[in-house]
C-alpha positions as CSV (number, residue, x, y, z in Angstrom):
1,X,82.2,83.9,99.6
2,X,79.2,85.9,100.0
3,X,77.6,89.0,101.9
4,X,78.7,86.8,105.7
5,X,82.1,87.5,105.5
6,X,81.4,91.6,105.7
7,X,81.4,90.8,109.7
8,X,84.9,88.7,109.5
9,X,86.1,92.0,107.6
10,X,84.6,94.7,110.0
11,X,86.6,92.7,112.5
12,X,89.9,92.8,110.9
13,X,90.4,95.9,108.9
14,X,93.7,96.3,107.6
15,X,94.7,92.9,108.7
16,X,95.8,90.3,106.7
17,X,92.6,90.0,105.2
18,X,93.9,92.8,102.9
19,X,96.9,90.7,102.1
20,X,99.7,93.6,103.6
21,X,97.8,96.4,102.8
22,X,98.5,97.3,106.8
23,X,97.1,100.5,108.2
24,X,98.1,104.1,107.7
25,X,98.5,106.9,109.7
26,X,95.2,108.7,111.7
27,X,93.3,110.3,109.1
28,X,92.1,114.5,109.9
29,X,90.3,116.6,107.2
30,X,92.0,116.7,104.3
31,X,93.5,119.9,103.0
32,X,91.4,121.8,99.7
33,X,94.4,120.9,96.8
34,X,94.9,124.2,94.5
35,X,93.9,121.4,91.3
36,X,92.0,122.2,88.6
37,X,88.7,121.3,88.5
38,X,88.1,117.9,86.8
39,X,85.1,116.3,84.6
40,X,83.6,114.3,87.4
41,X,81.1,116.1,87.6
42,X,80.1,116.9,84.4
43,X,81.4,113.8,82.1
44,X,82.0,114.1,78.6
45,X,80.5,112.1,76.1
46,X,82.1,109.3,75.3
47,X,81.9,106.2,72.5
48,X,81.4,103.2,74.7
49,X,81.1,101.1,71.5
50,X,84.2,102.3,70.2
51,X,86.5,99.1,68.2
52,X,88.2,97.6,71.0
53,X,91.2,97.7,69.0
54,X,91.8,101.1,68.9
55,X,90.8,101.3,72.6
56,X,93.8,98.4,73.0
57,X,96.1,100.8,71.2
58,X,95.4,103.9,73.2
59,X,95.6,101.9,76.3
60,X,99.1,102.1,76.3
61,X,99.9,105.8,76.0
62,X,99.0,107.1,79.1
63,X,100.6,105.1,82.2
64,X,98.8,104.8,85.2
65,X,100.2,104.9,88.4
66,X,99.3,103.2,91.9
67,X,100.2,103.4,95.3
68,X,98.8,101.6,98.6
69,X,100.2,103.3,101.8
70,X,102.4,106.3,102.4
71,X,104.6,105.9,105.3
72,X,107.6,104.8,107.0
73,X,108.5,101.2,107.3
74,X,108.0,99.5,110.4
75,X,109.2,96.1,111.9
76,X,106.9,93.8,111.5
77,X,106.4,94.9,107.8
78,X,106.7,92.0,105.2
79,X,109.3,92.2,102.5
80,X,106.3,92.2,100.2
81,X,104.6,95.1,101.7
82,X,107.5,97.0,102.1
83,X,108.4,96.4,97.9
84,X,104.7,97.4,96.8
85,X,102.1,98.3,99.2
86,X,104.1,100.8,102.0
87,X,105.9,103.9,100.2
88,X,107.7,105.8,102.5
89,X,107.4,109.5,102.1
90,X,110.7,110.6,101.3
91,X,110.3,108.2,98.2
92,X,106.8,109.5,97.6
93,X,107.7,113.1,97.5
94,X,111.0,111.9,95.2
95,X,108.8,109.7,93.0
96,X,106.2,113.2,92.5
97,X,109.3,115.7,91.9
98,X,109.9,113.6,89.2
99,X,107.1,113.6,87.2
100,X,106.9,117.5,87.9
101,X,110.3,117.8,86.3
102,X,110.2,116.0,83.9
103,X,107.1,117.8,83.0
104,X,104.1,115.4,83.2
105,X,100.5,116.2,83.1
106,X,98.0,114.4,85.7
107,X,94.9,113.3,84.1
108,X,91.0,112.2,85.4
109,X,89.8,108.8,84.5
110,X,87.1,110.7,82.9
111,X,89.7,112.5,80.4
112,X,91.4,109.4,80.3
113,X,88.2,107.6,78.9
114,X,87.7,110.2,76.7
115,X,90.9,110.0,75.3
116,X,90.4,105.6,75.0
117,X,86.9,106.3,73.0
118,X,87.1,109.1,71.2
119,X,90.7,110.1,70.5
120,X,89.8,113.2,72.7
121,X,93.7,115.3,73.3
122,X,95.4,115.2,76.2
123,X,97.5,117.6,77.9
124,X,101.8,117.4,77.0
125,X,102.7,113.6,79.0
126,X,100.0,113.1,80.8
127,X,99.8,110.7,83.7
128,X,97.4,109.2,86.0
129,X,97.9,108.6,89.5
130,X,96.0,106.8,91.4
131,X,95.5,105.3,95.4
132,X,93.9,102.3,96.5
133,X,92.4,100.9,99.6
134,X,91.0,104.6,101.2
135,X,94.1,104.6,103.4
136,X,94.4,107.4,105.8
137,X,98.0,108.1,105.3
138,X,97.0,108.9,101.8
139,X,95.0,111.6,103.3
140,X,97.7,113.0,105.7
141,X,100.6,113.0,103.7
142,X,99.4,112.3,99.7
143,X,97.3,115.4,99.4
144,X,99.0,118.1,100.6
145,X,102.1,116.8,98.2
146,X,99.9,116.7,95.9
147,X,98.5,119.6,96.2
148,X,101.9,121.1,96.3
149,X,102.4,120.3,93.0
150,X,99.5,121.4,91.9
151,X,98.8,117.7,91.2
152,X,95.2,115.8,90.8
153,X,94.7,112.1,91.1
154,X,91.6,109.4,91.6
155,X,91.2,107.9,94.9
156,X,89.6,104.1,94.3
157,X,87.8,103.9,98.2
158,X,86.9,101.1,99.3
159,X,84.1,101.1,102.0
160,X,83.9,99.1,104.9
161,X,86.7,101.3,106.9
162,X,85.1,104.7,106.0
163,X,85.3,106.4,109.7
164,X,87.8,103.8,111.4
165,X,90.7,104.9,113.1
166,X,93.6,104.9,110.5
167,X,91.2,105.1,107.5
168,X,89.6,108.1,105.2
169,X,86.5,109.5,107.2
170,X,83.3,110.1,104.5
171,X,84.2,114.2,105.1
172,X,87.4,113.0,103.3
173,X,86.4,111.4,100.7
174,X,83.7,114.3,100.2
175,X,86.8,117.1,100.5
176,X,88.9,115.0,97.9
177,X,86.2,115.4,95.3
178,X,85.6,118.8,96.5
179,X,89.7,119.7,95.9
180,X,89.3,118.2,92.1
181,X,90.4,114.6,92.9
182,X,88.0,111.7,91.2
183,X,86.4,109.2,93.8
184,X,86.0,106.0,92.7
185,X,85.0,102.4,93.7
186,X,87.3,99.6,95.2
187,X,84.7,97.4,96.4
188,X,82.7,96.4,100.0
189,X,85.3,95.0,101.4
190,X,88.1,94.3,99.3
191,X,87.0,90.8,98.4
192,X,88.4,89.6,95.1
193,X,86.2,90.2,92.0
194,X,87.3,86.8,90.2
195,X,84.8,84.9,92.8
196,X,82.0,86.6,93.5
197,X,78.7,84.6,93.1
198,X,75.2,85.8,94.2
199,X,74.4,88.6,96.4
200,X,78.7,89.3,96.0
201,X,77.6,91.3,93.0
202,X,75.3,94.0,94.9
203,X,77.4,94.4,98.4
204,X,80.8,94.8,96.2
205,X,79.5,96.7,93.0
206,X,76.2,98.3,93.5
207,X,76.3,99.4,97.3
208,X,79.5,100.6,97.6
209,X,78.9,103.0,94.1
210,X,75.7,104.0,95.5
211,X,77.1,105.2,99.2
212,X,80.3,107.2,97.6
213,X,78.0,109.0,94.8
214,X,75.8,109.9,97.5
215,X,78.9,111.3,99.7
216,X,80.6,113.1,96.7
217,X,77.2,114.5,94.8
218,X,78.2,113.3,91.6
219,X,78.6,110.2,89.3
220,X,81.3,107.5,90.8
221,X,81.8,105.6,87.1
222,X,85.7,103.9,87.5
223,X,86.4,100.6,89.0
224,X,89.5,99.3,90.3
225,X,89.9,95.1,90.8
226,X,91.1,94.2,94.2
227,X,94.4,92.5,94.5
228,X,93.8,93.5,90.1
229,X,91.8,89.8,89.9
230,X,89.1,89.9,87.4
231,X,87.5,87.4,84.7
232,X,85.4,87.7,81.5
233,X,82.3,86.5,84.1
234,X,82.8,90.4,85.9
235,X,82.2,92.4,82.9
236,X,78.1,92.1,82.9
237,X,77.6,92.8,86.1
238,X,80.3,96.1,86.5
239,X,78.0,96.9,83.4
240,X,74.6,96.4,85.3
241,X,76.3,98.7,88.1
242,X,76.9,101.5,86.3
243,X,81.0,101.5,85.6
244,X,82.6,102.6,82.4
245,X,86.1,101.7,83.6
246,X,87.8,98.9,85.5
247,X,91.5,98.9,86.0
248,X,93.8,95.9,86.9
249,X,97.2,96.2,88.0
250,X,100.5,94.2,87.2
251,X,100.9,93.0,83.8
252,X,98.1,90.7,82.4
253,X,96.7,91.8,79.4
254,X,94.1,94.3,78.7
255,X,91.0,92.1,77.2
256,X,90.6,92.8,73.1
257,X,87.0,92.4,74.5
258,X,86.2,94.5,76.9
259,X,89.4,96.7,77.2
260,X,87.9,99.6,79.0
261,X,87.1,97.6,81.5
262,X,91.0,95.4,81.9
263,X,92.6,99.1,82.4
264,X,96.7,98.3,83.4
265,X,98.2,100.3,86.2
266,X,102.0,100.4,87.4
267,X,102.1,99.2,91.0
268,X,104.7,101.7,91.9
269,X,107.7,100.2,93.9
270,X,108.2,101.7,97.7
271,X,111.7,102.2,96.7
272,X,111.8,103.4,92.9
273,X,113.6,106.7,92.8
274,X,112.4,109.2,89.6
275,X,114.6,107.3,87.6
276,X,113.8,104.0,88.2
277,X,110.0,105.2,88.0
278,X,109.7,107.3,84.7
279,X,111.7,104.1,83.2
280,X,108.9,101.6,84.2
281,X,106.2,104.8,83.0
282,X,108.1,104.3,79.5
283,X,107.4,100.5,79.1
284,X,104.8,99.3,76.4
């Protein structure tokens, strides 16, 4: 699986080479969010080398949230997609209300990585929430409720559909860092990082880093696994690209290794009411 099957992708964006991930909703500018700036662009200093253990044990205090597409169901939805990858809005805006009233914090990655390395405080339950695929629905209807919550969150973009019909334009991506959201990496083309082999390394890590840093003006440093897939093999080359962070999803366990870099994230159901969603937040 190599740099030829960018044209096979380029073809079929938000088909089933993204395994459900379907398409959104058409993307416009996205609205300024009234967030608080964030540390994207100036990072703290962090302990990369900090004992892994401790990292491990941190790991678990602060859940982090994802979400795929935000909007109605349709027919030829798959019971799959409609579970995990397709929230419907009324559930979104439920799922939000209850984190504001139950009185949670939203984070960055880069407080959250302060807060793995260095013990660094964080605000009263903090959370972080988090989108992947560049979507365009996340863009029409995830900002503005975010924004009317006064809520930030990261953004993991993925590439190849930047401009498409249905997808984040680059002015998106440039207004989400702009509002106080984090950009971050999801890859090329959504290929999975557990089998990549030769030039995979530089069209999936390096490029994609590169072309968001030089949309946003500032440092891109988190990583998030498509489909979560990763092995020990990935760590030296998200490394040699310049990530601090990776983040899986589901529930394998964070490497004692290289924890910063196994992250776990809550795949947030389409259907979870507050309830049902601040009890999965509370799991170890």
């Amino acid at each position: 699986m190599g740099v030829r099957r960018r044209t096979v992708l380029l073809g079929a964006v938000g088909a089933a080479a993204f395994a459900g991930c379907g398409t959104g909703t058409p993307a416009p500018a996205a609205p300024t969010s009234p967030v608080p700036p964030t540390t994207t662009a100036a990072a703290p200093a962090v302990d990369l080398a900090a004992p892994a253990a401790q990292v491990v044990a941190r790991a678990a205090d602060v859940p982090v949230l994802c979400w795929h597409q935000l909007r109605d169901w349709r027919p030829g939805d798959s019971a799959y997609s409609r579970a995990t990858l397709i929230c419907p809005p009324a559930s979104f805006r439920a799922q939000l209300d209850a984190l504001h009233a139950g009185g949670y914090s939203t984070i960055s990655p880069d407080q959250h990585l302060a807060h793995l390395t260095t013990g660094a405080p964080l605000p009263p339950k903090p959370v972080l929430l988090s989108f992947d695929d560049s979507q365009g629905s996340q863009i029409t209807t995830g900002v503005p409720e975010l924004a009317r919550r006064s809520m930030q969150a990261t953004f993991f973009v993925m590439t190849v559909p930047l401009g498409k019909p249905n997808w984040m334009s680059r002015d998106d991506v440039k207004r989400l860092h702009d509002a106080g959201h984090t950009v971050a990496a999801h890859t090329y083309d959504h290929h999975r990082a557990d089998r990549y082999a030769g030039a995979d390394w530089d069209t999936q890590l390096v490029k994609p880093r590169a072309e968001l840093e030089a949309i946003v003006g500032a440092p891109v440093r988190h990583f998030a696994y498509p489909y979560g897939d990763w092995n020990a093999g990935d760590f030296a080359h998200l490394d040699q690209a310049g990530y601090v962070t990776g983040y899986q999803l589901g529930e394998r366990p964070v490497d004692p290794t290289r924890p910063l870099l196994t992250l776990r994230r809550i795949l947030v159901g389409s259907a979870w009411d507050g309830p049902r969603l601040t009890s999965a937040m509370a799991r170890p």
